[in-house]
C-alpha positions in Angstrom: -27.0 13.4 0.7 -29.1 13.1 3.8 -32.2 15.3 4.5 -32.0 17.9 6.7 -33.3 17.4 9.8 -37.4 18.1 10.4 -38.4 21.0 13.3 -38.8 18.8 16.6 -43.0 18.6 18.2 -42.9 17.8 22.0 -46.3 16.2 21.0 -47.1 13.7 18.6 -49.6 11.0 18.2 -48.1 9.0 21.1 -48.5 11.8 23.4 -45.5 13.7 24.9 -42.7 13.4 22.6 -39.7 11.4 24.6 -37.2 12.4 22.1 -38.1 16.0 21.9 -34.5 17.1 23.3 -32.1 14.9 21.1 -34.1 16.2 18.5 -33.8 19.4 19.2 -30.3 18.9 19.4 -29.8 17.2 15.9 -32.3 20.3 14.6 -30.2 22.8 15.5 -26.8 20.7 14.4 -28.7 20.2 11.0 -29.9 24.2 10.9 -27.8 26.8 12.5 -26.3 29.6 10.8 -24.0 29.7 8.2 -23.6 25.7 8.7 -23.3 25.4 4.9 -20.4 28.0 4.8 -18.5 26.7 7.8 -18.9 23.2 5.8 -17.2 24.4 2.6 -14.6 26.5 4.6 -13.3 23.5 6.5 -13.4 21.1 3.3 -11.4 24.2 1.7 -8.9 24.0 4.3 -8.7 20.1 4.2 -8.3 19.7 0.8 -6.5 22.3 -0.8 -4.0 22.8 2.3 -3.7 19.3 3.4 -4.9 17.7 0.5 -7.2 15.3 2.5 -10.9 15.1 2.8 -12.5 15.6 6.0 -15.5 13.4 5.1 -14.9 9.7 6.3 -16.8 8.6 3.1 -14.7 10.5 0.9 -11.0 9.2 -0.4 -9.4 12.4 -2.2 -7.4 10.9 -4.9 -4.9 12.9 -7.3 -5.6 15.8 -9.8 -9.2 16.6 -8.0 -10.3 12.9 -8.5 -12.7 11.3 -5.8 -13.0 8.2 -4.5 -15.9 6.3 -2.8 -14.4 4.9 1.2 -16.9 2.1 1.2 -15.1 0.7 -1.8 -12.0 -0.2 -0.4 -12.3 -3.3 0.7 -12.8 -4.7 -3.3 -9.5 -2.3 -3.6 -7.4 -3.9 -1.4 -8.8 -7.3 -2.1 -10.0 -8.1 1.4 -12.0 -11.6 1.0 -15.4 -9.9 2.6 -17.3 -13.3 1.4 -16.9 -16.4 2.2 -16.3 -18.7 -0.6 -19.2 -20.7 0.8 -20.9 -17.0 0.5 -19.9 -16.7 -3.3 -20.9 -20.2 -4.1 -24.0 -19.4 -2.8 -24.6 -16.3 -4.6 -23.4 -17.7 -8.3 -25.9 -20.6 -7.1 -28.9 -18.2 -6.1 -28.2 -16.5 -9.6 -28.4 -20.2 -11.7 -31.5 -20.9 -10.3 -32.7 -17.2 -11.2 -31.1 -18.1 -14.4 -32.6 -20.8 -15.1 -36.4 -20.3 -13.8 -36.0 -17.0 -16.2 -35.1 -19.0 -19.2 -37.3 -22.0 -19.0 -40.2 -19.1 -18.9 -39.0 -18.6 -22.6 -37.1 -14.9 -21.8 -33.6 -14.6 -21.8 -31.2 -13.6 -18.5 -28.2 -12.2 -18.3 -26.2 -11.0 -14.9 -23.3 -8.0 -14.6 -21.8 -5.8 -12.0 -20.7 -2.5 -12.7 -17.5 -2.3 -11.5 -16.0 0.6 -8.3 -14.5 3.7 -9.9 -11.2 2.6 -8.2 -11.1 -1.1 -9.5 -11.0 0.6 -13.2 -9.1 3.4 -12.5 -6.8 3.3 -9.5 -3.7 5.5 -11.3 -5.5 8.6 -9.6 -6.0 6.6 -5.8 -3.5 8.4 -3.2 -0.4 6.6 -3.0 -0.5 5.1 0.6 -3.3 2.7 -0.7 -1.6 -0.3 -1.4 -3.6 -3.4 -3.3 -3.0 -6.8 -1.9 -2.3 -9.3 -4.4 -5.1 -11.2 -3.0 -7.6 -12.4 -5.4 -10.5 -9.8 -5.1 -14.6 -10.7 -4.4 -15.7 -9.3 -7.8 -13.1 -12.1 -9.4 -14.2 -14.7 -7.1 -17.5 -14.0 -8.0 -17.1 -13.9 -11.5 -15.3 -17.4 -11.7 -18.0 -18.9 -9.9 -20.8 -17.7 -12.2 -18.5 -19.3 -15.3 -18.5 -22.4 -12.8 -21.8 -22.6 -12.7 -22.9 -21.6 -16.5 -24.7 -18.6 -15.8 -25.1 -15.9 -18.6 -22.5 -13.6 -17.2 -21.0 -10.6 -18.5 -17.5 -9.1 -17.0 -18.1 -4.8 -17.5 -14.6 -4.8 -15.3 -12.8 -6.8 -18.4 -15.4 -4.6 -20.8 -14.1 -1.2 -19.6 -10.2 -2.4 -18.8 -10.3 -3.0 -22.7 -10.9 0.8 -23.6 -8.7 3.3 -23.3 -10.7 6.2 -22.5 -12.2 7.3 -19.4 -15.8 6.7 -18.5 -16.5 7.4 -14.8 -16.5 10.8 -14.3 -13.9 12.2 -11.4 -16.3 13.6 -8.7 -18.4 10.9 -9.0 -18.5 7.2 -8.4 -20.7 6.2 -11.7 -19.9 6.0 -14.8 -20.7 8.9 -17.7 -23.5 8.6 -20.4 -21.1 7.2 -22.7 -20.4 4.6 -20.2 -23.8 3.8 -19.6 -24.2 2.8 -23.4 -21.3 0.6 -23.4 -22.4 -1.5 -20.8 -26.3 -0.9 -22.1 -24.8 -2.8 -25.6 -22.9 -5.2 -24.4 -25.7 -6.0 -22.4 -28.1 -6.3 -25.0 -25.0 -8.4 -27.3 -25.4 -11.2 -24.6 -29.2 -12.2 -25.6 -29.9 -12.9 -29.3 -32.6 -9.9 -29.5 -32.9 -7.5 -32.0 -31.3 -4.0 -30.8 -30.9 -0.7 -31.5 -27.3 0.0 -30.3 -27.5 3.9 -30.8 -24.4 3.9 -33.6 -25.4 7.2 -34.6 -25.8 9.3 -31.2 -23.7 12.3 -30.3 -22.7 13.8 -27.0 -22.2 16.6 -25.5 -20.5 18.1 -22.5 -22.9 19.2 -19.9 -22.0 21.0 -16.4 -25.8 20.8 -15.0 -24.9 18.4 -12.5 -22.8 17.7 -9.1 -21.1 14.1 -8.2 -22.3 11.9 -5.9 -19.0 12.5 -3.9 -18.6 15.9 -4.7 -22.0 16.7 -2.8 -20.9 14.5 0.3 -17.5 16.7 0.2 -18.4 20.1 -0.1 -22.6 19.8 0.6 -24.5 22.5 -0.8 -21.2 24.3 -2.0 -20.4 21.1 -4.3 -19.0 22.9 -7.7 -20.8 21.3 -11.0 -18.9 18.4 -12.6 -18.9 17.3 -16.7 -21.3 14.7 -17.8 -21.6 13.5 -21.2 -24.7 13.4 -22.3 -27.1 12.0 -24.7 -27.9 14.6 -27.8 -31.0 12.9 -28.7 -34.8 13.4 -27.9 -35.9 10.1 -26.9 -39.6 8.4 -27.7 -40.4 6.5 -24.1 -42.8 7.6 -21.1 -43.2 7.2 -18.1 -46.0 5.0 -16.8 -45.3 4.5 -13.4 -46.1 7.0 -10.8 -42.6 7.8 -9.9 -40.4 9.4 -12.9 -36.9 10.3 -10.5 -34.5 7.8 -12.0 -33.8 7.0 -8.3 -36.7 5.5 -7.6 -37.1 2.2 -6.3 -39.7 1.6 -9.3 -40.2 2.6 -12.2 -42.3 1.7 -15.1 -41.7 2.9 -19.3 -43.4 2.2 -22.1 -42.2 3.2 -26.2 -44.4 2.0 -28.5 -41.8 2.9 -31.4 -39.9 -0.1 -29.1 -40.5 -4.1 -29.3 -40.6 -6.5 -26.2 -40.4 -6.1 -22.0 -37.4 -6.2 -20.1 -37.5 -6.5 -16.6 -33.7 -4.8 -15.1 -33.0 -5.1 -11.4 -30.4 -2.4 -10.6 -28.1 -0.2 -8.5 -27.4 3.5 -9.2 -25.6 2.5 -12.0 -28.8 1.6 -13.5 -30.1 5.6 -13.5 -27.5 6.2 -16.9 -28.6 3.3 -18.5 -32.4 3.7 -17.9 -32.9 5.5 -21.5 -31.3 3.5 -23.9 -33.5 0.2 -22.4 -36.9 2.4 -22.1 -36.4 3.3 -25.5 -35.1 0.1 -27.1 -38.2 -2.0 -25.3 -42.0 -1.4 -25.6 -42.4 -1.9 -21.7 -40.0 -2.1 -19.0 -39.8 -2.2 -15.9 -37.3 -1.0 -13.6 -36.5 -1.9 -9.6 -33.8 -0.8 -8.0 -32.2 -2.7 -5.1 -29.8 -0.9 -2.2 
């Protein structure tokens, strides 16, 4: 998902540009002709030949399912933390906890879990778990341990029988997003409006996250279900991408302020808390 790269200057602000040549060479790499077809013909080839991917980042998984590579550690349960580490992060998120709560406002903590942790029935065959015990559930016992408000999305989702992530891409659907949004909310004792009522529909506007690293600009458009409603909340904040490191809403039909740290999970889930709260405000952290 990388931008392309920018036309080299031999000089710039500094003078003669000392990088001019292995710009040039990344330049034309990034531009020549017909790159974007000779992409999509060797993925072609790779994956419906040889049923691999030829993208290092990409795990091609059965029945057209994707996979994200950097996830397979937490698949095969490799112990990437230390349990001094983990202790240290339940700790970190106690004190957050509890600095949050004597302020009068209410915390609560989740992790949305890898598409592959959920649903591994579709992973290729040569990927073997470990029966090691895996970060996420290290992780999780330690914020028990330690009392913090902490809700388990993995135990959430393993409960429901149908599928929420969608198969070219490593988040979770609409319909997803709202689970997690009210159990979410279920963990505070506010007020709510858990969207009881809302329909959705099937949508093919967009491509997956994986599906774009796979096939680039030849990426075919994948199903998302999404929201049939016409929701009440602005924007406030200069930036209005949801993948924006900030963000700022405000719904005056809404009550109270939630402040949400979040990953890319967070950009599903960003309509149901605008519209719920009067203000929020919304950082994302990479």
């Amino acid at each position: 998902n990388r931008e392309l790269a920018a036309a080299p200057v031999l000089m710039n602000d500094s003078g003669i540009n000392m990088n001019f040549f292995n710009e040039c060479d990344t330049y034309v790499s990034d531009h020549i002709g017909f790159r974007s077809e000779l992409v999509a013909a060797n993925t072609a080839v790779y994956t419906k030949v040889f049923h691999m991917s030829p993208e290092d980042d990409v795990i091609m998984g059965r029945d057209g399912w994707l996979y994200y590579a950097e996830t397979l550690d937490d698949y095969f349960n490799v112990p990437t933390v230390s349990d001094r580490g983990i202790n240290n992060i339940a700790y970190s998120m106690k004190m957050l906890s509890d600095g949050v709560e004597n302020s009068g406002s209410q915390f609560v903590l989740c992790f949305a879990p890898n598409k592959n942790t959920l649903y591994p029935d579709n992973m290729p065959g040569n990927y073997i778990q470990s029966g090691n015990i895996g970060n996420l559930e290290r992780v999780e016992d330690a914020m028990v341990a330690y009392g913090v408000n902490y809700l388990s999305l993995r135990n959430l989702f393993d409960s429901k029988s149908e599928v929420y992530y969608r198969d070219k891409d490593s988040h979770w659907n609409y319909e997803g997003a709202l689970i997690a949004y009210n159990a979410i909310m279920a963990k505070t004792t506010l007020e709510y409006d858990d969207y009881a009522d809302m329909l959705f529909a099937e949508s093919y506007e967009w491509t997956g996250d994986l599906s774009n690293m796979l096939y680039a600009s030849d990426a075919p458009l994948d199903g998302q279900r999404v929201p049939m409603k016409s929701f009440g909340y602005k924007y406030t904040s200069k930036q209005t991408k949801v993948e924006s490191n900030r963000l700022d809403t405000y719904n005056q039909e809404g009550s109270g302020r939630a402040i949400i740290y979040r990953d890319s999970f967070g950009n599903t889930l960003i309509p149901f808390f605008a519209e719920n709260f009067a203000e929020c405000y919304f950082s994302k952290i990479t």
